[in-house]
N, C-alpha and C positions, 0 to 999 in steps of 0.2 A: 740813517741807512735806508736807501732806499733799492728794491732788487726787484726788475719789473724781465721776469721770464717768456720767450718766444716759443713758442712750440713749433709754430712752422718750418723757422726756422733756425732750431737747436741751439739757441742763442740764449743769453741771459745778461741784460744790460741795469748796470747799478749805478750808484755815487753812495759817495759817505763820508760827512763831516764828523770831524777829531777834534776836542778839544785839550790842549796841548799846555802844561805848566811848565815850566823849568824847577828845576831845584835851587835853590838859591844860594846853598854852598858850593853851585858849580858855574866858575864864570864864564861867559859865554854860551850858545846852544851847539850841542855836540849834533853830526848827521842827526834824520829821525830815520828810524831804521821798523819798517815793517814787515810781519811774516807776511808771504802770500802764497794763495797752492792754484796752478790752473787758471789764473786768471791772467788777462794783458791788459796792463794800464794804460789809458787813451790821454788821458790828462791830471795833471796835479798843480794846485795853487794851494799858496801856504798866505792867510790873514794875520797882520800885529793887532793887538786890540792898543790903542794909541791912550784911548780913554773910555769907562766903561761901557761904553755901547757905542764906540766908533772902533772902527780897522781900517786899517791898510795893504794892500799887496805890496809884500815881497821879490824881489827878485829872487829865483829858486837854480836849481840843476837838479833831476831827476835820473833815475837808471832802475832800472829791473829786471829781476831773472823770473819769467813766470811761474816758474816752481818751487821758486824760495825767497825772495827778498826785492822789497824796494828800500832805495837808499834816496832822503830826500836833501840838499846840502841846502843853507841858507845862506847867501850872499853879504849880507848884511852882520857887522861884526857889532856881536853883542855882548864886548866881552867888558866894557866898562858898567857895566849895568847890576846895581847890587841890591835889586831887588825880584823877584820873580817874571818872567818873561810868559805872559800869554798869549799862545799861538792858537788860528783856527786851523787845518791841514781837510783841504777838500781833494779830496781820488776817484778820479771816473773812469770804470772800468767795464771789461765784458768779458765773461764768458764762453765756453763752450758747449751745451748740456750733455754731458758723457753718459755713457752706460757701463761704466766701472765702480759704480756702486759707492763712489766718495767725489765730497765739494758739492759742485750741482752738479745733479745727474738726475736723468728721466728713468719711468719706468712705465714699460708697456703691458698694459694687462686689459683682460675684458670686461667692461659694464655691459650690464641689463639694464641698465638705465638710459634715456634721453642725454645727450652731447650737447655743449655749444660751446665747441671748440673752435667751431670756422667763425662764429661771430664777432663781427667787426671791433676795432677798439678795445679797450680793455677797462677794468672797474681796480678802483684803489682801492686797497684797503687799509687803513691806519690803524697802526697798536700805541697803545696806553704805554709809557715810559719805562723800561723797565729798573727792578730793583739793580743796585751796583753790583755785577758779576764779572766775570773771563767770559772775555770772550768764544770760547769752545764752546759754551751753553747756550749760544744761539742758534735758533734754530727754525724756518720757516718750511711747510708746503702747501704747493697747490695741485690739489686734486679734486676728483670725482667724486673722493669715498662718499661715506651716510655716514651721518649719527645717528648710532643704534642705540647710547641710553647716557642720558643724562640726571645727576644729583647734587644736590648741595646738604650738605653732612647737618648732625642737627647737634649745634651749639654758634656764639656769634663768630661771626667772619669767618665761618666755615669756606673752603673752596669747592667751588663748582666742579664737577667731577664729569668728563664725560667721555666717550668710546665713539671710535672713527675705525671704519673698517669697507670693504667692498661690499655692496650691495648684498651678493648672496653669501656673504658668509655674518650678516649681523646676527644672524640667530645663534652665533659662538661666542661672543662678546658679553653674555648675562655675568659668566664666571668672573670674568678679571674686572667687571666693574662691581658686585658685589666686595668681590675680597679687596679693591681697594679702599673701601668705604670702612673696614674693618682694622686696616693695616695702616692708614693714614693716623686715626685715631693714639693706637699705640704708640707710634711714635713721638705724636705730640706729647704723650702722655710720658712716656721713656727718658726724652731730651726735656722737658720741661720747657720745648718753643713752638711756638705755633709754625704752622707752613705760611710761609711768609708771601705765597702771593695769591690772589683772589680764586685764580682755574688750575686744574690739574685736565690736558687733554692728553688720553691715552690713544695711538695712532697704529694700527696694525699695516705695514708697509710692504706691497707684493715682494718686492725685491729689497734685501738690508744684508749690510756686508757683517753687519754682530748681530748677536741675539736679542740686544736692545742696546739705546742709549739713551742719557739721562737726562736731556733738555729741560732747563729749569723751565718747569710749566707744559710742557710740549714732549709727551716720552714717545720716541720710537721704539716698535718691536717689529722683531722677525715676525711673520703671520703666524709661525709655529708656535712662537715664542709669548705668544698674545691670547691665540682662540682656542678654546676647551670645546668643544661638542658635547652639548647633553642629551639629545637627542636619545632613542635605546637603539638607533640603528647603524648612529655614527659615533658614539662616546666613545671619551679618550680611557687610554690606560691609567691608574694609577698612576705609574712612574711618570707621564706626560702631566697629569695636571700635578703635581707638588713639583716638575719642573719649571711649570707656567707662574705657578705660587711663587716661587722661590729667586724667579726673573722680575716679578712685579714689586716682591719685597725688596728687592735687593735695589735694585731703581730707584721705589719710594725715599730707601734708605737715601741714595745720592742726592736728595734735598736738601738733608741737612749734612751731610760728609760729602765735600765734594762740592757742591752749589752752595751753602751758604757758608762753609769755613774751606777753602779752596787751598792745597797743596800749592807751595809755592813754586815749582819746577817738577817737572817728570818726574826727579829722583828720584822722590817722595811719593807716587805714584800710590803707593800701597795705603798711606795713608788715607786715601778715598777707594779705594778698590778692596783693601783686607776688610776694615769698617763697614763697610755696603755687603759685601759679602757673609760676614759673622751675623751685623742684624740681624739678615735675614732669616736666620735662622731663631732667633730670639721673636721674630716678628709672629714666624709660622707654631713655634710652639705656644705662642696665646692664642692666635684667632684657629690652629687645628691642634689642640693638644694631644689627639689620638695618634697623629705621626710621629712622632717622637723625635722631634726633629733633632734636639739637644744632644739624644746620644748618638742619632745621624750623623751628625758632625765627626766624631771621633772616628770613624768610620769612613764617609766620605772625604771629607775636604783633607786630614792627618792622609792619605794615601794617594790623592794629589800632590799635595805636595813635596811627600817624600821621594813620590818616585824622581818628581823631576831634580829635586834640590840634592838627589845622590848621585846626579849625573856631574861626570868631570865638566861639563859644560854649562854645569849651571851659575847663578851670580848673586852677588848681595843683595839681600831687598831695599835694600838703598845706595845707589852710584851715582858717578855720573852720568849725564845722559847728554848729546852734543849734536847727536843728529836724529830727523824724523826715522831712519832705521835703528835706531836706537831705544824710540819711544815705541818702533812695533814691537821691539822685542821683547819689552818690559811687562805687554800687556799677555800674562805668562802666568800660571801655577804659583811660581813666588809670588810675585803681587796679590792673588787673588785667595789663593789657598794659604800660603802661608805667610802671609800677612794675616789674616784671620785666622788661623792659630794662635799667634802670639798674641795676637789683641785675648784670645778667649783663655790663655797663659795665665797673661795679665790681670786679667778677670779674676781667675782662679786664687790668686797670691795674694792678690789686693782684698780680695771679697767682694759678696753682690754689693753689700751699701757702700763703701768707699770709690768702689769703677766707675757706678751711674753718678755720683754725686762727682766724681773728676771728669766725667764724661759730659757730663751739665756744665760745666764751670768752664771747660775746655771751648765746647761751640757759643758759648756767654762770650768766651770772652776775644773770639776771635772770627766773631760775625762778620762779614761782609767784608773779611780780610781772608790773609794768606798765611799758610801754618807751614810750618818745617816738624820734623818729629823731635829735635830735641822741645819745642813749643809742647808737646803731647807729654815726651819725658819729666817735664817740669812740672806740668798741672798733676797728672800723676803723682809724682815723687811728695808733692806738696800735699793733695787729700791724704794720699795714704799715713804720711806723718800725724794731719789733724785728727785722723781715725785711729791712730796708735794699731794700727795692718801692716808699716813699716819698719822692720829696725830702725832706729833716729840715726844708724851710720850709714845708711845703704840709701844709695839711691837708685832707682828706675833705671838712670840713662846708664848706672854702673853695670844694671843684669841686659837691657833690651840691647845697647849697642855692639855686645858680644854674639846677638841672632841678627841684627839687622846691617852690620858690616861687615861681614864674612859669612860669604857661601857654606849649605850644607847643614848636618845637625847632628848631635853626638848618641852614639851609645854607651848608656852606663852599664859597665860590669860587674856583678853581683860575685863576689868569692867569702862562704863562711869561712871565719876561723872562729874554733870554740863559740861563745855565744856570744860572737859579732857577727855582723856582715862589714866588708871593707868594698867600697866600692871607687873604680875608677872610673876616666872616661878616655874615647878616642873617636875620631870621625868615621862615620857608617860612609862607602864608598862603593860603589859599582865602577867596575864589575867585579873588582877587589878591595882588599883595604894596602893604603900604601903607607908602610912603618913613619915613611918620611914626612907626613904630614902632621903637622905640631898642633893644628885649632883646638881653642878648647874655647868653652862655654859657660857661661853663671846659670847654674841648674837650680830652679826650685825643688826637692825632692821630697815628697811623701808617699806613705807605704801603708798598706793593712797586714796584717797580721790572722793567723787564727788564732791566737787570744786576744786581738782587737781588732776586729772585722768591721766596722763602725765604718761608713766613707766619712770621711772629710778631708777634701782636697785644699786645705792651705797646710805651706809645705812643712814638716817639721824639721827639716835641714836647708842649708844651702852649698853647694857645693858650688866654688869657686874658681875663674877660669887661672887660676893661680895654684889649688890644690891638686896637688899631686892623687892624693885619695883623701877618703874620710872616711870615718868607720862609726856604725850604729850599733851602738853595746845590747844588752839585756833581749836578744834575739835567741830563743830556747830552740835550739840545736835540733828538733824535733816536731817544732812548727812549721807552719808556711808561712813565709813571707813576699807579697805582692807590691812595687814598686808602680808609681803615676798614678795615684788614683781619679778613676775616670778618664785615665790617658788624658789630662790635660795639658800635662809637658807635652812639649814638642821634641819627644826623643824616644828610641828604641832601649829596649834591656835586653840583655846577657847574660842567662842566667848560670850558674853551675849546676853541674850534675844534681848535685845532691837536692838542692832549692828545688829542679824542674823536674826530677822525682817525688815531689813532698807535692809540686803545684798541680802534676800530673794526677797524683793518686786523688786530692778533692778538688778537682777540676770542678764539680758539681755545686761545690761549695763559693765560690766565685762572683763576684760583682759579672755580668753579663759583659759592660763593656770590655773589663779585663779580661774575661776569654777571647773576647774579639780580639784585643789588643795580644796575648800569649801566641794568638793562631799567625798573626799577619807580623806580627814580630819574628818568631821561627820560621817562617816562608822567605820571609825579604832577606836575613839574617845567612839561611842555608845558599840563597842565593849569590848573594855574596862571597859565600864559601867560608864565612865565621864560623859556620855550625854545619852539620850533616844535616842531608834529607830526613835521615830516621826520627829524628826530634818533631819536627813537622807533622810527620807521616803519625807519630807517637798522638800529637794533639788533634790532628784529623778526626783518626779515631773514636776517640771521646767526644768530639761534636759531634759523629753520627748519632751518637746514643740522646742526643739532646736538642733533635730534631727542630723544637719550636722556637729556640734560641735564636731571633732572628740575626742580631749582630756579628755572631762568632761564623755563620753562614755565610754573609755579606762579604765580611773582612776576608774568607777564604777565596771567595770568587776572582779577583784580580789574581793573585797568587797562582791559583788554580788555571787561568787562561796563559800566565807566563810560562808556562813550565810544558801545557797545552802543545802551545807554538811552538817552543825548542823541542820538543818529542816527536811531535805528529809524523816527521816524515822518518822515524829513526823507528828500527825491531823494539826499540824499548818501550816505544807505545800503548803497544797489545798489553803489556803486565798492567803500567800505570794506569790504561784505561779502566781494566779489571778490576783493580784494586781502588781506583775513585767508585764505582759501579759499587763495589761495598759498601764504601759511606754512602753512600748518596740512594741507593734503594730504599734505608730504613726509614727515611725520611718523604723519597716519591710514593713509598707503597702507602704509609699513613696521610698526607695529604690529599693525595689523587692528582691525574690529570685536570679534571673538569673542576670547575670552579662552583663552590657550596651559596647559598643563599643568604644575605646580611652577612656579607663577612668584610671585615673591618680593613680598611687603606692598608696598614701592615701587614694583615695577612694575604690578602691579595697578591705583594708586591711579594711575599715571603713566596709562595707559589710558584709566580712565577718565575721567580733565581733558582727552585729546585725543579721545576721541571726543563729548565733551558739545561742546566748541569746534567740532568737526565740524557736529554738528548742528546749533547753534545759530547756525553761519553757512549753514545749509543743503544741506549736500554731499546730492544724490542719494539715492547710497549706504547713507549713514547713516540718512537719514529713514527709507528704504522700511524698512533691517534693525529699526530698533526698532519700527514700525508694526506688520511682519511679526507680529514676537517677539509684539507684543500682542495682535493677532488671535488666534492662537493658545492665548494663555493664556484670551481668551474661549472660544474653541470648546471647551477643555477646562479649565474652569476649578481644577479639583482638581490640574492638572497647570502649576506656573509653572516654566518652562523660562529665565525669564530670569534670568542670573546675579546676585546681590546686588549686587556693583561697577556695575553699570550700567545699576539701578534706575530710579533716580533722573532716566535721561536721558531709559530707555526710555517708564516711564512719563508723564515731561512731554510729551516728542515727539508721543505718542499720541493724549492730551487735547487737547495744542495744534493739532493735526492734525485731528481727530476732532470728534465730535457730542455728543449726548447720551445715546445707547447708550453711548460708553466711557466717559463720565462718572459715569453710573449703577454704572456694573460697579466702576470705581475704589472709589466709594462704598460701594456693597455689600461689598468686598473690605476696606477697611477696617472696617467695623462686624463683619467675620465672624473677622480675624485675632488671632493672641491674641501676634503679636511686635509688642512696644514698637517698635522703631526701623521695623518695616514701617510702622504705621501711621503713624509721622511723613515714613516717604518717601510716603506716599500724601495725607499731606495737604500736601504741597507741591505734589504731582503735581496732586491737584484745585483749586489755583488756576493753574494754566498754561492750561485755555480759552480762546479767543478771543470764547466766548459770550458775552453782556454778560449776559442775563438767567441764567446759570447762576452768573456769579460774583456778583450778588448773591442769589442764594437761598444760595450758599455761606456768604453773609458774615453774614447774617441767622441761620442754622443755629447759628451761634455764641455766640448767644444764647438757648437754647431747651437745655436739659439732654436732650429726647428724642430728640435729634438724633443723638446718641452723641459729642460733640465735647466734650472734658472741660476745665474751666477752665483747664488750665494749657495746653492747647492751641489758646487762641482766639488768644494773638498770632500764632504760628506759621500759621495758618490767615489771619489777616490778611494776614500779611506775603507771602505766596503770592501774595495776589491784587494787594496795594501794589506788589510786583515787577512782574506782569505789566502791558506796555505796553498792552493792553486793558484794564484793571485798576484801574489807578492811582487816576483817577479817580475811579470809583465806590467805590474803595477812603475816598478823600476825602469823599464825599459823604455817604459810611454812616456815618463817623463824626461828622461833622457833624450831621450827622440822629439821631442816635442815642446821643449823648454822654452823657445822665441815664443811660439804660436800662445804656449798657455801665457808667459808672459803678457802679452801682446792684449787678450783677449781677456782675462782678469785684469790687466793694470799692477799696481802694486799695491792691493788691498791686503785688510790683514789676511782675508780666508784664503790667499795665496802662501 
């Protein structure tokens, strides 16, 4: 493959020879039929190899559609031929170099560095062969950037490690090449395989249509998505860097999920995206165990995924897939979140020793091939047997095919009788639940007790997508009993009265995740309309008293911004505001606004979710302190005093508060910053005004390159404004109005 790019003139000129087998149970050579996106084919020759190092040309006929297919026919009838047929297939094509952020595409940005862009000729560069992969993992650029930091890991055949970024921003790149040198490790150490190729370059890209991708050897990131500031004048928030963490791990992960055991069709999709996803989480609780990343999960990615997987519009995590709108669609909450769920399900049921040792056996044994997930269900089903983790009746493919062929996920419902619990199940549904819908589920189900409050999450029942109910005897009619422990199922509970009086009264007594899980259960569940608000409202309560609980706080927040939205323009606001204002004092007045000294990645992060809750229900307090803060950073602008964690508050508060002076300044302030993740908290920040006509010049700005608001930042900058209850609207309206033009000028990337 050879791909020799023009700058001058926006062009990109290639060739590339195929070597081509036949199957030899198929007689004759059928069309060759190739994907192609954006390109025009100038020429095609197809070589017979006659004898081992002679060929021939063919007679051929070609056709192509530049945005999807060449068809190549051979003239030559090989259909008496009953041994393998080898073809060469040479394709000479070009390019266009777009600015839509996929294929080849240019990106314009500024160096402080010396150019020799106008110099004559051009220099070759040749790569080393690569290992056998898909094609999608290829992946070339030429640029400007610097090498800010290069390693080679210390044991043999380590890989080269090294960071490519713009000039003035190398001094952000120390983080993500340190924590790769940490996180690489791990996983060799995890999978029991080495990284199969010499170099690992990591690439911070001005312009990128994801957050990163996973080029075997060659990883792109968003800039945001890559550079931490350590600097004390420009560092990141908290939440930014276990973002950055958690995009590098996830990546690494795609080496070996994804690059060296590769999904056989889209369908499957999740199979390298849930698995890359879950890691990372596993990755970050080794190399940062103070983040607590493990029970982050239950937390984060479980209410990803729910939200989207209770929409009527949601889909299997395994289908067909038939067209590239098809494969945009997949790259989705299902795939990524709950796909990783179920893997961390699976986890759960199987145990830690039986997953990693099928998880080992699984990429042994389908290296440098292509996997389908009954291939997963089977290595699965087979350790867990060898590990007696299995019932000898039960297979894997019998419980996973029940989540990963049918949309959605069930709620179990908890009814005492006597000293049983009987529990059923039915589909949890937004925006209600509909009688008509029959799915059911193979549930692994474990429970604590207050006479046996012990966690262990492998399940003591199974409930079957065939049972109607099951029932759990010797339940003393006067205890509490708690269902999922550690929320590892991938499912909601329903408790009865009496259960969520007993759960309510020792709330305090509680695994931490399961408060979380009680709180965000009752919230989604009233949502729904399964349950009342008062239930909800009943668990609020009791987490205000338990202020430092970071999870059960966490898990309220989404909850707490839905319900936000549906209020804010209705008289019912002023009470709910009030009455969140309850909970949420006892917790801002013990805290504080101002951020304490040594205090730890959690609590940081914990801080900040209660002082934004502060704000955003109005506390006095809070408003004047962030207003303050930004005054201040106006009068001296070289001088921003406000701390990184709570940015993001300060800045909205301001805007939302404020006129067109702090708006301008925001704006200003972003076109002048040279940190990635600052400018992304400023452009969240500038869609919080209450102005109408500011938020459509915002929205419009998005459209216009002089604006300094760079393509992969126009949704981001939507969604700013779509959030705000000012906003929305005309958020609606812009796009309606303007559907060719944004078309037109994003392309059809995914951030459209």
């Amino acid at each position: 493959l050879i791909i020799e790019p023009n700058f001058n003139k926006s062009i990109n000129n290639g060739s590339v020879w195929i070597d081509v087998t036949s199957d030899p149970k198929v007689y004759g050579i059928q069309p060759i039929i190739l994907d192609i996106h954006q390109i025009e084919v100038q020429d095609v020759r197809v070589l017979e190899y006659t004898e081992p190092n002679t060929t021939s040309q063919l007679d051929i006929e070609f056709k192509s559609d530049s945005n999807s297919t060449l068809w190549i026919y051979i003239k030559k009838d090989f259909r008496k031929h009953s041994s393998s047929i080898r073809l060469k297939v040479f394709v000479e094509f070009i390019s266009q170099l777009s600015d839509t952020l996929q294929g080849f595409y240019r990106v314009n940005y500024n160096t402080s560095g010396e150019s020799d862009q106008h110099r004559p000729g051009y220099v070759q560069e040749d790569f080393h062969v690569t290992p056998k992969m898909s094609t999608y993992l290829v992946a070339f650029i030429v640029s400007d950037l610097v090498q800010s930091n290069s390693t080679t890991l210390n044991h043999d055949e380590a890989p080269r490690i090294r960071v490519w970024s713009r000039p003035e921003m190398s001094d952000m790149t120390g983080y993500v090449h340190k924590l790769s040198t940490e996180i690489l490790p791990f996983f060799e150490d995890y999978f029991n395989i080495k990284f199969k190729l010499p170099k690992i370059d990591l690439v911070a890209v001005p312009d990128f249509g994801f957050s990163a991708m996973e080029n075997w050897g060659l990883i792109f990131f968003r800039e945001s998505a890559m550079l931490v500031p350590e600097d004390k004048e420009r560092r990141s928030s908290a939440e930014h860097t276990e973002h950055v963490a958690r995009i590098l791990a996830h990546e690494l992960a795609h080496q070996w999920f994804g690059n060296l055991v590769t999904p056989k069709w889209w369908s499957d999709l999740w199979l390298k995206e849930g698995f890359a996803n879950y890691m990372s989480y596993l990755a970050l609780d080794s190399v940062e165990p103070s983040w607590r990343s493990r029970d982050n999960f239950a937390v984060n990615e479980l209410q990803h995924a729910m939200d989207k997987d209770a929409d009527t519009t949601s889909h299997p995590i395994s289908f067909e897939v038939s067209t590239p709108s098809d494969i945009r669609r997949i790259f989705d909450p299902i795939s990524y979140s709950k796909g990783a769920a179920l893997i961390r399900m699976m986890n759960s049921f199987l145990g830690e020793e039986a997953f990693v040792y099928a998880v080992r056996s699984y990429l042994k044994k389908f290296e440098y091939k292509n996997a389908v997930q009954n291939d997963l269900w089977k290595t699965m089903s087979d350790i867990g047997h060898m590990h007696n983790v299995l019932p000898p009746h039960l297979q894997v493919k019998d419980i996973m095919d029940t989540w990963t062929l049918q949309a959605g996920y069930p709620i179990l419902n908890v009814t005492r009788r006597n000293n049983t619990i009987v529990i059923t199940q039915q589909r949890y549904m937004l925006p209600k639940a509909k009688a008509e819908d029959k799915s059911r589920w193979y549930i692994p189900i474990s429970y604590i007790t207050q006479s046996k409050p012990a966690i262990n999450e492998t399940p003591t029942y199974w409930m079957t997508d065939r049972d109607d109910q099951i029932v759990i005897p010797e339940i003393h009619p006067e205890e509490w009993v708690c269902l999922n422990v550690n929320r590892t199922g991938y499912y909601r509970v329903q408790y009865d009265y009496v259960t969520l009086s007993l759960l309510s009264r020792n709330y305090q007594d509680l695994p931490e995740i399961n408060k979380a899980q009680l709180i965000d259960d009752a919230l989604n569940l009233a949502r729904a309309e399964y349950v009342t608000y008062d239930i909800a409202l009943t668990f609020l309560l009791r987490m205000s008293q338990h202020f430092t609980d970071v999870l059960p706080w966490a898990a309220a927040t989404r909850g707490l911004e839905y319900i936000t939205d549906m209020l804010i323009r209705e008289p019912a606001f002023n009470l709910f505001r009030a009455t969140m204002l309850h909970c949420v004092l006892p917790a801002y007045n013990s805290l504080g606004f101002d951020e304490q000294e040594n205090e730890t990645h959690v609590q940081l992060l914990h801080r900040a979710r209660i002082v934004k809750l502060a704000c955003t229900f109005g506390h006095d307090r809070c408003t004047n302190r962030a207003q303050y803060l930004f005054r201040e950073w106006i009068r001296v602008p070289k001088v921003n005093n406000i701390k990184p964690n709570l940015k993001s508050t300060v800045y909205c508060v301001a805007l939302r508060e404020g006129g067109v002076a702090e708006w301008k300044f925001a704006y200003k302030q972003y076109l002048e910053t040279t940190s990635a993740s600052e400018k992304e908290v400023l452009l969240n920040a500038l869609g919080c005004t209450r102005d109408p006509s500011l938020l459509s010049k915002y929205l419009n700005m998005t459209l216009y390159p002089e604006y300094g608001i760079r393509k992969q930042d126009g949704a981001r900058a939507f969604s700013a404004v779509a959030s705000n209850s000012v906003g929305f609207e005309i958020a609606f309206d812009f796009l309606q109005s303007n559907i060719e033009q944004i078309s037109k000028y994003f392309g059809d990337g995914f951030s459209v």
